[in-house]
Residue, then its C-alpha position, 0 to 999 in steps of 0.5 A: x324657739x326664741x332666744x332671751x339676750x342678755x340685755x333682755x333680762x336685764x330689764x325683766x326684774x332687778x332680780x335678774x341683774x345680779x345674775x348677768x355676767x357679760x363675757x364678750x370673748x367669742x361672741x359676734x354682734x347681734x343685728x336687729x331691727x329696732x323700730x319696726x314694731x316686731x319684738x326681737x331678739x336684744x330687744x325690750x320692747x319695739x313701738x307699742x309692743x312692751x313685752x306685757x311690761x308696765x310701770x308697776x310689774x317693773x316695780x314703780x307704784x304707778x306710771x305710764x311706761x313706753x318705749x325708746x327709739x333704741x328698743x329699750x324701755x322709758x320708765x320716764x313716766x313711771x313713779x314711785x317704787x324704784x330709783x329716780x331714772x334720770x337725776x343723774x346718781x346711780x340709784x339702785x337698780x339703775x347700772x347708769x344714769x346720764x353720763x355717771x356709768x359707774x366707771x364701767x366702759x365696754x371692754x370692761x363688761x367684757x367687749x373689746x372696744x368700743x363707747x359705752x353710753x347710758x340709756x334714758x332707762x339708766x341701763x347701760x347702752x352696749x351699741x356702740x361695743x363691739x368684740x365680743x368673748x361668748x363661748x369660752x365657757x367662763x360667764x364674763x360681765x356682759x355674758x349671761x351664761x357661757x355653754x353650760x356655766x349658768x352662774x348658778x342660776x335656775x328657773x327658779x332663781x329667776x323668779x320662775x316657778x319651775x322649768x330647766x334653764x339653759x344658754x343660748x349660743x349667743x351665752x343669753x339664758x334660754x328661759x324657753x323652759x321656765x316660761x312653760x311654769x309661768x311666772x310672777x309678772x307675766x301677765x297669766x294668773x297661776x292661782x296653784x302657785x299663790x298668786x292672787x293676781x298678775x298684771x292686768x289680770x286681776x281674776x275679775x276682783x274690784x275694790x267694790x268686790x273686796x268690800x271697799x265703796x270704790x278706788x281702782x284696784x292694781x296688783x304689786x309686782x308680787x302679785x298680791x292685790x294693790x290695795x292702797x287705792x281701795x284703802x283710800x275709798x274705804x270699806x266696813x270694817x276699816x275702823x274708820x266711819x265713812x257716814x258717806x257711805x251710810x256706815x253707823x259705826x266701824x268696828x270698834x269706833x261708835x262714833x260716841x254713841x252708847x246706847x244711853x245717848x241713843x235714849x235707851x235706859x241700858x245696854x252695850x251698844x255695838x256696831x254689826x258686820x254692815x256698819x250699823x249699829x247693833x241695837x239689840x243689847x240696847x234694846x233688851x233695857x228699853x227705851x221711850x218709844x219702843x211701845x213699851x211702858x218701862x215705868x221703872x224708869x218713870x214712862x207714864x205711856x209709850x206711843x199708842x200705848x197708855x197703860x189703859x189710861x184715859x182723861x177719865x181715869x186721871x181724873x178729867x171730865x173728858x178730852x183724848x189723852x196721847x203721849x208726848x215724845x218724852x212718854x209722859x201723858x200729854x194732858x193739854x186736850x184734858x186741860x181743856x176740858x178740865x179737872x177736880x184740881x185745875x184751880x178752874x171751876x167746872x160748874x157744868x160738871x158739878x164743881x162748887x170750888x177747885x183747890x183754893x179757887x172758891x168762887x168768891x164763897x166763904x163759910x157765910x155762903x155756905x149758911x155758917x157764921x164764920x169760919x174758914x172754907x175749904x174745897x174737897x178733893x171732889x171740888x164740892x167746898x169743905x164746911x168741916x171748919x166753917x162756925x155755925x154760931x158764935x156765943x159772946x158774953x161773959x158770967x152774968x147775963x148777956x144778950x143782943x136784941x137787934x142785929x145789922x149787916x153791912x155790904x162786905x158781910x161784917x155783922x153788928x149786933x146790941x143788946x146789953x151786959x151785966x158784966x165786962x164785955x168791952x173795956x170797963x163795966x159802968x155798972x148795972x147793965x150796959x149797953x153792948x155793941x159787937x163786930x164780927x167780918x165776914x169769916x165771923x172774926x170778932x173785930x171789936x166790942x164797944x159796952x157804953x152806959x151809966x151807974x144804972x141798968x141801960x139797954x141797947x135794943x135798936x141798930x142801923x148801919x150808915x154806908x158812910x161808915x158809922x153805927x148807930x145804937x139806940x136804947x135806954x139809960x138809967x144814968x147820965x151818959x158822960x157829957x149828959x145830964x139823966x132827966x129821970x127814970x130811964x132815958x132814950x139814948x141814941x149813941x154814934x159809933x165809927x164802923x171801923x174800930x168802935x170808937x165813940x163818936x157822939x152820944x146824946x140822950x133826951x126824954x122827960x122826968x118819966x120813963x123812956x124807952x128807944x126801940x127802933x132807928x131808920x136813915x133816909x138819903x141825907x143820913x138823917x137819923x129817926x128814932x121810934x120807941x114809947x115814952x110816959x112822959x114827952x119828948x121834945x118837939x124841936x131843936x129850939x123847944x118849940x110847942x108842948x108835947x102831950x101825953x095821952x096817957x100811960x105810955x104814948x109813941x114818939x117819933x124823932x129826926x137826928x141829924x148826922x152831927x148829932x142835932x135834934x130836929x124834931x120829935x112828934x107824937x101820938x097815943x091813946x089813954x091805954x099803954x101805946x109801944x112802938x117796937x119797930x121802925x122802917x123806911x119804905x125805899x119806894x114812897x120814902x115814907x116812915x112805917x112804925x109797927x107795934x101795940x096798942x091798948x087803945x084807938x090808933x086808927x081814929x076810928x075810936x074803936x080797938x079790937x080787944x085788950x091790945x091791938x097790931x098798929x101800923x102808922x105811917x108818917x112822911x120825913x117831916x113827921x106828919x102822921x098820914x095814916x094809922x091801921x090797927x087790927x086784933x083780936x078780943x085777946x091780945x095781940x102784939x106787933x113787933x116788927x114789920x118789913x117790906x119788899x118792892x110794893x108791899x108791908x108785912x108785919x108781924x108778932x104774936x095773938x092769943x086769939x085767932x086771926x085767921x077765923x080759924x083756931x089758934x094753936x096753942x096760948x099764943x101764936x106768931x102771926x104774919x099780915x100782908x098790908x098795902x103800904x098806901x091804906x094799910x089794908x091787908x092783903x092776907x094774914x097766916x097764924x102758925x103756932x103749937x101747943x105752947x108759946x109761939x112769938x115772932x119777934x122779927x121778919x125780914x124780906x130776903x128778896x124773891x118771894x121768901x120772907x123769914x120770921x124769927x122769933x121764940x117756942x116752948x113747943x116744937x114745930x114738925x120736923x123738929x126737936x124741942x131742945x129745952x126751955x124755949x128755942x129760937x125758931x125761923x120760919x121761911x113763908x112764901x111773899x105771895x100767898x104767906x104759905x110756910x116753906x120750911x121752919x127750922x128750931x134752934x136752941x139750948x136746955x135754956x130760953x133761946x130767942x131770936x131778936x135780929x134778923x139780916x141777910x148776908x150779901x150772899x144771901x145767907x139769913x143771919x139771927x142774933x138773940x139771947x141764948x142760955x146754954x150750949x148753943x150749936x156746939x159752943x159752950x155756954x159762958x155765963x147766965x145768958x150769952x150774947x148769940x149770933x147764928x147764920x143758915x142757908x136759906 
């Protein structure tokens, strides 16, 4: 059995130092042979052999421990735990330290002489004692036990878990017992006695094992787990987020995160035993990209999903409708096929307008006088506020007879009033002009006249920006002088505001009338009409004009200033009106139209009581040719109009023209004529049972023609409303054939008189009305009447 010295079990723990007692008396030097590699008896260690010791089982935290030449152990290398060996201060549990042996010599630790000197461990260097008291039975200081005296130690006490202790006769402890019960540190892992770990022997634990993501795993010299270097690394469960390592949370730490900034509506968010984050809380309130449309919370879609909606469904014509990542429906690929409701109008799908987008149209587009055009939640434009006709005038009669419409749509009418329409009244009647735009807003009246009755029957509009009105007056007009009966009147006023800007009037000593006003390329203005007496022949008097009795045709040039140029004329014995007056753009020739009880064509020979003129004249007023043509009744011309290569005339016989019967007393008529003979081409007599007269026709270009005029009857397809009614025909440019035919009217007389067409191609009619007329009540005895439709 090998015997522990005393000197042995000073350098097993700091426990053991307390417990040793060196006795010097009767004990006798040890002899042992340090350095030759075999652990002996007084030895610690011995080269390599360290006794199963290292730096941490001697209590220091780290360190490579190794041994000295004197067989005892150098802790020079170990750190961290226990004293600083070697500072020269005696730090527990150091008995020296460089020469400082804390007062202690050899005979004081119970030798009996010799030099006490300091190990480089700082333990207490006793070679060089000697004499020694070992067996006396009294443990002194350098005796560990002496015979059966243990200094009341045990096994157990010294750090042991069981065994007997004796002494060895050299008065060292045999611990030969308690080594068979083990102990902390001695490198053999009793697990039954607490231990976790002992040494080196760790019981096959890793940092990584215990949960830890690395470090070096050690045991304390109580052998529990050194944990500290597996802390450093950290693990799951620390409290502390290693995002390195993949971990989400920790614990209580959520890094800032609730389940509200992960984008779910609710929850509390909470991290699992692996570090992430536990989602489910948060998930059970939902979130934008779950799949599931919470429209609580205002999703519209979720991913794939979108509620069963389609491009369609919101209203578009097409497109693949997807969700956006803020699960709201995406609607790009819809936008660009489009919607109802896009501002964009979709013209292939049906669209006339989208919200204010209305392409231009106006309720005149749409066959209204004025008003204001909407567009429909189903884009198809909204005609509920749009005005179909517009009645002005005043208690007395009132009425218009002609009509002109200018390039933005603003509708011009004259005619005539017996009370105060404009600013005064001149008394009898006067002649009345009224501006409506486009939306058929009234811009302003102008009422001209004389202490007489005087009547507006003739307009145009220069594009430069004048009106001009022409009629007749019974009085001198300011600035005039009345030659008698009733003179023509021609009358300038500025577009814009109505403001007059020159008048004149001229005739004879007899009756005058001016019926009708065309304008060639240099704003001259020429004036048709009939007279009893003569007109001028030229600005300077120029030769006698001749009457050819009753009422004869006259044809004047007016400068733009307001200079008479010329005037001619022509007639026959019997009465000769001319009602209306048109330049042909193609030949830039003047065309008259209108009745006559005579010979006009120089033929000698008329028809019947009256006949259908045409007369043409060249700008210079040469008359170059004339046509007439009748039946044996009467037959009266009162308009004419052309398209690109030919004429057409119209008004009424109360015989047939045709070769077949005629409908009723009197029927309207329509003839097609070469403008370069004056031949026709074809004629159509429409009529019913009553009194049909056209009064006016207009060429809307294409092959429509529109007739306006006045029936006591009704036309099929229609209602009688009373009285007379305003009618329009629409016939076909090429054979004459009608196309449709629509009446308008009130219980009273209605005709029309006027006819335009808007630039958008809307037929505009003005006339006389004398009663409720399309929804607006009547005013007085006879209105002024204004009225649109779509052709």
């Amino acid at each position: 059995m090998r015997k522990m010295s005393c000197y042995s079990i000073l350098f097993l723990a700091p426990l053991f130092l307390s417990h040793c007692n060196f006795n010097t008396s009767g004990l006798k030097a040890v002899q042992t042979s340090c350095d030759n590699g075999q652990l002996e008896d007084g030895e610690e260690c011995d080269g390599e052999d360290l006794a199963g010791q290292t730096c941490e089982l001697l209590g220091y935290e780290s360190g490579t421990l190794a041994c000295s030449s004197s067989c005892r152990f150098d802790r020079s290398q170990c750190s961290g735990g226990v004293a600083d060996c070697g500072n020269g201060t005696i730090e527990s549990p150091e008995l020296c330290d460089g020469a400082d042996l804390d007062g202690q010599t050899c005979t004081s630790i119970g030798f009996s002489g010799g030099t006490l000197a300091c190990n480089g461990d700082c333990t207490l260097d006793t070679s060089n004692c000697s004499g020694q008291s070992c067996g006396n039975g009294t443990v002194d200081l350098a005796e560990a036990c002496d015979g059966e005296n243990l200094d009341g130690q045990t096994c157990a006490s010294i750090g042991y878990y069981g065994g007997t202790l004796a002494c060895n006769g050299d008065c060292t402890l045999d611990i030969e017992d308690c080594m068979a019960t083990g102990r902390c540190g001695d490198g053999v892992l009793q697990e039954d006695r607490g231990e976790i770990c002992d040494g080196a022997s760790l019981d096959g634990q890793t940092c990584e094992l215990l949960g830890y993501y690395g470090g070096d795993l050690a045991c304390t010299t109580s052998c529990t787990l050194n944990l500290a270097p597996c802390l450093f690394e950290g693990r799951c469960g620390d409290d502390a987020i290693q995002e390195s390592r993949g971990e989400e949370c920790d614990g209580a730490s959520l890094d800032g995160q609730t389940c509200l900034t992960l984008g779910y509506y609710g929850g509390t968010l909470a991290c699992d035993g692996d570090c992430l984050l536990n989602l489910e809380p948060c998930a059970e309130s939902g979130r934008c990209g779950d799949a599931s449309i919470q429209d609580t919370e205002g999703e519209e879609c979720d991913g794939v999903e979108l509620a069963g909606r389609t491009c369609e469904t919101l209203g578009y014509y097409g497109g693949t409708l997807t969700c956006t990542a803020g699960c709201e429906f995406d609607r790009a690929p819809c936008d660009a096929v489009g919607r109802c409701g896009d501002t964009i109008i979709q013209g292939s799908f049906g669209e006339q307008c989208d919200a204010t987008e209305l392409a231009g149209s106006r309720c005149r587009a749409r066959g209204f006088f004025g008003g204001t055009l909407a567009c429909s939640d189903s884009c198809l434009f909204d005609v509920s506020v749009c005005d179909p006709s517009r009645l002005e005038g005043t208690s007395t009669p009132d009425n218009a007879r002609d009509m002109a419409i200018d390039a933005s749509g603003n509708v011009y009418a004259v005619g005539s009033t017996s009370g105060t329409m404009g600013a005064i009244s001149y008394g009898g009647s006067d002649i009345v002009v009224v501006k409506w735009n486009v939306d058929g807003v009234r811009q302003w009246i102008a009422q001209l006249g004389t202490p007489g009755n005087d009547v507006g029957r003739g307009i145009l509009v220069d594009p430069s920006g004048a009106v001009y009105v022409t009629g007749y007056v019974t009085g001198n007009l300011p600035d005039e002088t009345t030659l008698g009966g009733s003179d023509i009147a021609l009358i300038k006023l500025n577009a814009s505001n109505g403001a007059l800007i020159w008048h004149m009037q001229f005739g004879s000593a007899a009756n005058e009338e001016g019926r009708a006003l065309a304008m060639d390329g240099s704003g001259n203005v020429y004036v048709t009409g009939y007279t009893e007496g003569t007109v001028p022949s030229g600005n300077s008097g120029g030769p006698e004009l001749v009457n050819q009795g009753l009422y004869d045709v006259f044809l004047s040039r007016i400068t733009p200033s307001g200079t008479y140029s010329w005037g001619t004329m022509v007639g026959t014995p019997s009465n000769d009106y001319a009602i209306d007056l048109q330049l042909f753009a193609t030949s830039n020739k003047l065309f008259i139209a209108g009745t006559t009880g005579g010979s006009l064509s120089g033929n000698g020979t008329s028809a019947g009581l009256q006949d259908v003129f045409v007369l043409r004249y060249s700008l210079t007023g040469i008359r170059e040719a004339s046509g007439q043509f009748g039946t044996t009744a009467v037959d009266q011309g009162f308009s004419l109009a052309f398209d690109t290569t030919h004429m057409y005339v119209t008004g009424y016989t109360e015989g047939s023209l045709t070769g077949t019967p005629g409908f009723g007393n009197k029927d309207l008529f329509v003839a097609k004529l070469d403008p370069s003979n004056l031949n026709r081409t074809w004629t159509q007599q429409f009529g019913t049972t009553g009194n049909d007269e056209a009064f006016r026709i207009l060429w809307a270009g294409g092959n429509s023609l529109f007739v306006g005029g006045s029936t006591s009857g009704t036309f099929p397809g229609n209602t009688s409303a009373g009285g007379n009614d305003a009618f329009l025909f629409k016939l076909r440019v090429d054979t004459g054939a009608m196309e449709s035919v629509r009446q308008f009217g009130s219980p009273g007389f209605d005709t029309v008189y006027g006819l335009g067409k808007d630039p958008s191609g809307t037929v505009c009619m003005t006339g006389s009305i004398t009663g409720s007329f399309m929804g607006d009540p009547s005013l007085g005895n006879g209105d002024l009447g204004v009225w649109c439709v779509n052709p």
